[in-house]
C-alpha atoms as one frame of an Amber mdcrd trajectory, in Angstrom:
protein
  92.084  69.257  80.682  90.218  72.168  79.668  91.619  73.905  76.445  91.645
  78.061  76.438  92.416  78.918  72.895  92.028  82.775  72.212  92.124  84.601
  68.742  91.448  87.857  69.580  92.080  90.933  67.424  91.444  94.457  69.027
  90.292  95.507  73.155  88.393  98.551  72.783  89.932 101.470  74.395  91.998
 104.419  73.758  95.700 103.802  73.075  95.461 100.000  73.818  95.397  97.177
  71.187  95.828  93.594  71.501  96.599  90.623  69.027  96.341  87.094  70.105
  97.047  84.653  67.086  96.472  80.598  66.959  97.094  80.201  70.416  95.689
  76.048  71.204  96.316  75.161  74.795  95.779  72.475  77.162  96.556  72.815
  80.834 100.430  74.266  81.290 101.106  72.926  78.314 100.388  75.908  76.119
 101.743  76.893  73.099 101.959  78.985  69.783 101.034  82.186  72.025 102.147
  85.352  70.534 100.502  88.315  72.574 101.873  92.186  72.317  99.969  95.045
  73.900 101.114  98.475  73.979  99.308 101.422  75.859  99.552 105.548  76.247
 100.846 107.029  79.580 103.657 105.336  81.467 103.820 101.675  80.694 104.189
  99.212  78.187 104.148  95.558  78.266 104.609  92.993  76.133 104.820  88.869
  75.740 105.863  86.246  73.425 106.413  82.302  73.322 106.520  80.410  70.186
 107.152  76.389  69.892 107.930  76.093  73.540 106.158  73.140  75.080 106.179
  73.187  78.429 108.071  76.552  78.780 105.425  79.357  79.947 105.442  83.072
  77.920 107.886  85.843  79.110 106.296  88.654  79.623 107.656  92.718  79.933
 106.036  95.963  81.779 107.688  98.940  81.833 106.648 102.006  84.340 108.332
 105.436  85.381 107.813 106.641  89.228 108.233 110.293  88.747 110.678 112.378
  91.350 109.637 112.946  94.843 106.250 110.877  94.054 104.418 107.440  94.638
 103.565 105.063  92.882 100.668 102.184  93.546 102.161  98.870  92.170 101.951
  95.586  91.791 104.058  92.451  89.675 101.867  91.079  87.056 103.899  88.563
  85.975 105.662  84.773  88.052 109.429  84.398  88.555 110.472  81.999  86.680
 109.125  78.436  87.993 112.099  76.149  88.951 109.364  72.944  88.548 106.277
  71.875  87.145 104.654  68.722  88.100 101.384  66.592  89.427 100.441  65.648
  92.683 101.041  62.125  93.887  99.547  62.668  97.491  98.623  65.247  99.504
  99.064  64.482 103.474  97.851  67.241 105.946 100.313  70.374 104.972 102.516
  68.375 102.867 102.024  67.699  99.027 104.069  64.721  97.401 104.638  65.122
  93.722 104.923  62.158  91.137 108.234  61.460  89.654 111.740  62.599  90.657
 112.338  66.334  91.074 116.457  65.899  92.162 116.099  68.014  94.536 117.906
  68.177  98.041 116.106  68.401 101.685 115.200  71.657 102.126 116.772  72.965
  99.155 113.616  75.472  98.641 113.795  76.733 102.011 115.124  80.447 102.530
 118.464  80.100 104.088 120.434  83.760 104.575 123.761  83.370 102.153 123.176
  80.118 101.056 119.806  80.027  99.483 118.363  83.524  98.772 114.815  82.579
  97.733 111.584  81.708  99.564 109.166  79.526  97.202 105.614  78.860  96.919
 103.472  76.348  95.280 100.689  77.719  92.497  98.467  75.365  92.072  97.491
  75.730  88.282  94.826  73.618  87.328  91.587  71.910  89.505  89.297  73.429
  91.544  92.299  75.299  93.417  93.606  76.538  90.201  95.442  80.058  91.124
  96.067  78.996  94.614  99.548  80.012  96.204 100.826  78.367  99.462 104.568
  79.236 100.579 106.794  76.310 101.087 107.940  75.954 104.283 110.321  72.736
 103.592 110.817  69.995 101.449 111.812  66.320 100.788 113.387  65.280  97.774
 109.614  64.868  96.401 107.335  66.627  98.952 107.088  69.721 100.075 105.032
  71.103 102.900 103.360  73.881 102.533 101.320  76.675 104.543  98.217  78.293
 102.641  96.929  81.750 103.400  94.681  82.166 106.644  91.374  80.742 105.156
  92.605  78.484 102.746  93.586  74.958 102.449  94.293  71.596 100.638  91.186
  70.356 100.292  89.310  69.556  96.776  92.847  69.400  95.156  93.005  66.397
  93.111  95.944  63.506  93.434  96.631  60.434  91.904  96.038  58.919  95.009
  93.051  59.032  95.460  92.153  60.172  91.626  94.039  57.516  89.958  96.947
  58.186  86.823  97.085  61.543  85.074  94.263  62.747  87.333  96.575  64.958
  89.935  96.320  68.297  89.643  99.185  70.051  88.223 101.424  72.607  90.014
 104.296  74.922  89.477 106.971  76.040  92.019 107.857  79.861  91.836 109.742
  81.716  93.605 108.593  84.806  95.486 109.314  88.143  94.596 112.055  89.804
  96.231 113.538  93.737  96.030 116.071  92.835  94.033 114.459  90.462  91.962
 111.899  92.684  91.067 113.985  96.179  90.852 116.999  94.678  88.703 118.863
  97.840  88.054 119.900 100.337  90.501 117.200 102.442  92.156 117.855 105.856
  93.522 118.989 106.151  97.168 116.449 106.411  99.527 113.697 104.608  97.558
 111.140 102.786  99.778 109.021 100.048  99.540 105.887 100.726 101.233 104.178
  97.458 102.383 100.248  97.567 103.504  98.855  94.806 105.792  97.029  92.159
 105.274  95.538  90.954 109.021  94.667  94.687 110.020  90.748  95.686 110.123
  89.811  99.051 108.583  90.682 101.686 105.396  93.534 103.723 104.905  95.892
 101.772 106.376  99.225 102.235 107.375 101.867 101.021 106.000 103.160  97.850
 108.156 106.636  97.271 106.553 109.274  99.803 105.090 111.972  98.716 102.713
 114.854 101.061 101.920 117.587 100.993  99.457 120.762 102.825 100.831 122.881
 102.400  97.929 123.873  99.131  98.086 120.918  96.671  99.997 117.477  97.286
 100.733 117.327  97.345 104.419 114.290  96.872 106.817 115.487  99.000 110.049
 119.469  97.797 110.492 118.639  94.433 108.772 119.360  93.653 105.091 116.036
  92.625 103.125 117.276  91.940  99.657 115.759  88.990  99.795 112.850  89.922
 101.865 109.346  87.815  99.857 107.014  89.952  98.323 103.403  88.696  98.365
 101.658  87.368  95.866  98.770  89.459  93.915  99.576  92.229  96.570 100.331
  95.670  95.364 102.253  98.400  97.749 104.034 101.775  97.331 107.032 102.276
  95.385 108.103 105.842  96.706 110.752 107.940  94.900 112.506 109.812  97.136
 114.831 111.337  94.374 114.101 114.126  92.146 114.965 112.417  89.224 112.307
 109.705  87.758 112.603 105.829  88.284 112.179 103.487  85.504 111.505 100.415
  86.629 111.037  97.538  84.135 109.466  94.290  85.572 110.011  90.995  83.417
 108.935  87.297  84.366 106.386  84.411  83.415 103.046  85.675  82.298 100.347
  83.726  84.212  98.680  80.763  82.661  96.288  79.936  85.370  93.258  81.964
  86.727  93.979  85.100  89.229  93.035  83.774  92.741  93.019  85.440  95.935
  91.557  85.740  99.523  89.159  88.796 100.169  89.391  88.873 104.010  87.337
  91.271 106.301  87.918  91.294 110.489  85.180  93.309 111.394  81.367  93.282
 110.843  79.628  96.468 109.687  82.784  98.481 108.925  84.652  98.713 105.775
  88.089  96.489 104.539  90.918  97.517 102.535  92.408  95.002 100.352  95.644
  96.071  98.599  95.851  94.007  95.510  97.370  93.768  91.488  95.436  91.615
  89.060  98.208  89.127  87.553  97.866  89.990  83.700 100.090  91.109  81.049
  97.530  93.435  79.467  94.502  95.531  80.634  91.510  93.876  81.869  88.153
  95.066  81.720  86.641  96.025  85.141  83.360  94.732  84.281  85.072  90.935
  83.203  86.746  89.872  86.560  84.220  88.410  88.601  85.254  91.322  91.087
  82.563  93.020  93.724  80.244  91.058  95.837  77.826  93.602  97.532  76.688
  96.977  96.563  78.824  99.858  97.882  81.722  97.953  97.414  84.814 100.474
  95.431  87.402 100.123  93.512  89.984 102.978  94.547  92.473 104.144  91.678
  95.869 105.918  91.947  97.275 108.032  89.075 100.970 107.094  89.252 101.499
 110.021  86.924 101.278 112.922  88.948 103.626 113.955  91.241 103.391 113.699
  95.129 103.592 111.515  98.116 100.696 110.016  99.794  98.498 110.946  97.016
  94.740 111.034  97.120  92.960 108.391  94.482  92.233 109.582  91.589  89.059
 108.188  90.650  86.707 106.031  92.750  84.085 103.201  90.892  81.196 102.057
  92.968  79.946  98.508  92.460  75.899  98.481  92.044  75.604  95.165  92.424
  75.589  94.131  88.772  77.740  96.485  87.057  81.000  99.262  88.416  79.952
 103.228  88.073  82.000 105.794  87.756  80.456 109.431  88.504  77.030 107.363
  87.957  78.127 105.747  84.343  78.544 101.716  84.018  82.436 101.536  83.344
  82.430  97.615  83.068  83.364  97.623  79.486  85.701 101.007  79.889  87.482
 100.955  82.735  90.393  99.000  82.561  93.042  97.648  84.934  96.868  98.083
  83.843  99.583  95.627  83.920 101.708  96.751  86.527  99.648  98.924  88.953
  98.225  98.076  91.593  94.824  99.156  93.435  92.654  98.781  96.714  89.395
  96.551  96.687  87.313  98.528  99.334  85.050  95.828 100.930  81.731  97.667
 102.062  80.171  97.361 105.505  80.980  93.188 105.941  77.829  91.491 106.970
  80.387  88.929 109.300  83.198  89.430 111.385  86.320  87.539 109.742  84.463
  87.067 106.427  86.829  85.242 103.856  85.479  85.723  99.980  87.636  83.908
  97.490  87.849  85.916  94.458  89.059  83.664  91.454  89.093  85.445  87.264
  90.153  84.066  84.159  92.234  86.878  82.300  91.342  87.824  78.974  93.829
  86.173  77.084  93.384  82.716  78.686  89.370  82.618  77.599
């Protein structure tokens, strides 16, 4: 397997520094990482995992939504993965995994007041490395799965058809969920404001509202405590209080390269793409493999000022080699923050229903 050791000592940029000592890896079996970054304005994060085989770092990112405001954001970080394995098989939709997992039939499936989560496969090593299908049932060693619209299971590698040790390796995670991800209690009234992800065109509307009322997040009359955030998708966290919200996320920090699906449904007009880059520190604009045509933006939300339905802030244009902002290459000073999230603005596609798979290392795994 490909090792991505890192001994990094400083990131350039204002009120951000970074440490990353002795940290050897192989695969998901990483170890010895000790990573802390700290940064000015609203949030901090940091991670740590020492003589842990196996066991993947713990990461922390803490943000405040000001009163009567929104706030663009996004999880950086995995719930904690219930198993970690290699593929045996893979048979149309459904993946077997080597070895015994104990678990029952359908024991990963959602089921209202008897099992709250919905899970998803990450794919974490291989070609497909960073790819995240939801589970739609499971054996007591398979599970099928159902990949994003342009995606699939091909060029994943079993021991099949690859022979021993040679599957690729995969975690199983559950999906973020309201509660999950807000663990204390919000104010009344707080929304989560959901974008979507099959609808052609810019400023989009929001297609799903989430409301706390005191006691459950409700979508309409129906309870969505429970309801399964997307992966690598950011959305609105609005504050309908006057008082701030802190909001502290906490979970696995990523050991796998960020992948997602760019996805345009129109040719000659302009997408939206709501996403968050999964990383536990800020990542250099100009080091994520992100922007594909000239024209293509990068649209930036201050979650520090107050307001609803806020205008961006600032606005980089990609060139084609390198993201301006107000005409000066930002690549190496424009960074992306754990926790927030952003919107890719595809320019004019050249193809109706163009899929672009955008896949990046982060920093700390080079």
């Amino acid at each position: 397997m490909q090792s991505r050791a890192s001994n990094h000592q400083a990131l350039g940029t204002s009120g951000v520094r970074k440490s990353i000592f002795g940290a050897p890896s192989c695969g998901k079996f990483r170890k010895n990482l000790v990573l802390a970054a700290t940064f000015a304005g609203l949030g901090m994060a940091a991670f740590s995992q020492t003589q842990e085989v196996a066991t993947d770092p713990v990461g922390f990112v803490k943000l405040t939504v000001p009163g009567q405001s929104d706030a663009v954001l996004a999880v950086p970080f995995y719930r904690a993965s219930v198993h970690k394995g290699m593929i045996q098989s893979i048979n149309g939709s459904e993946i077997v995994l080597s070895g015994s997992t104990g678990w029952a039939v359908n024991q990963l499936v959602f089921s209202a007041g008897v099992q709250n989560n919905s899970y998803a496969v990450l794919i974490s090593s291989g070609v497909k490395e960073g790819m995240i299908a939801k589970i739609t049932a499971n054996s007591t060693n398979s599970i099928t799965v159902q990949p994003k619209v342009g995606d699939d299971l091909s060029q994943i590698l079993t021991i099949a058809a690859n022979g021993p040790q040679s599957g690729d390796l995969v975690d199983i995670v559950p999906f973020w969920t309201p509660t999950s991800l807000i663990t204390g209690v919000p104010n009344v009234g707080t929304q989560i404001l959901i974008k979507p992800t099959d609808s052609p065109g810019i400023n989009l509307s929001s297609q799903t509202t989430l409301v706390y009322n005191g006691t459950s997040w409700i979508q309409s009359a129906s309870n969505a405590n429970h309801y399964p955030l997307e992966f690598g998708q950011s959305f609105v966290l609005r504050n309908n209080a006057t008082s701030p919200l802190v909001l502290a996320m906490s979970g696995g920090v990523p050991m796998n390269k960020f992948r997602t699906l760019i996805r345009t449904f129109t040719a000659a007009n302009r997408q939206d793409v709501w996403f968050g880059y999964s990383s536990p520190i800020p990542e250099a604009v100009g080091n994520l493999g992100l922007g594909f045509s000239p024209g293509d933006q990068l649209v930036v939300y201050d979650n520090a000022t107050v307001g609803k339905n806020k205008s961006a802030s600032q606005t980089l244009v990609y060139n084609g080699t390198a993201w301006l902002l107000g005409g000066s290459n930002v690549n190496t000073t424009f960074f992306l923050q754990p926790g927030n999230g952003y919107v890719f603005r595809k320019n004019n596609a050249a193809l109706t229903n163009q899929i672009i798979t955008w896949e990046s290392l982060p920093s700390y795994l080079d």
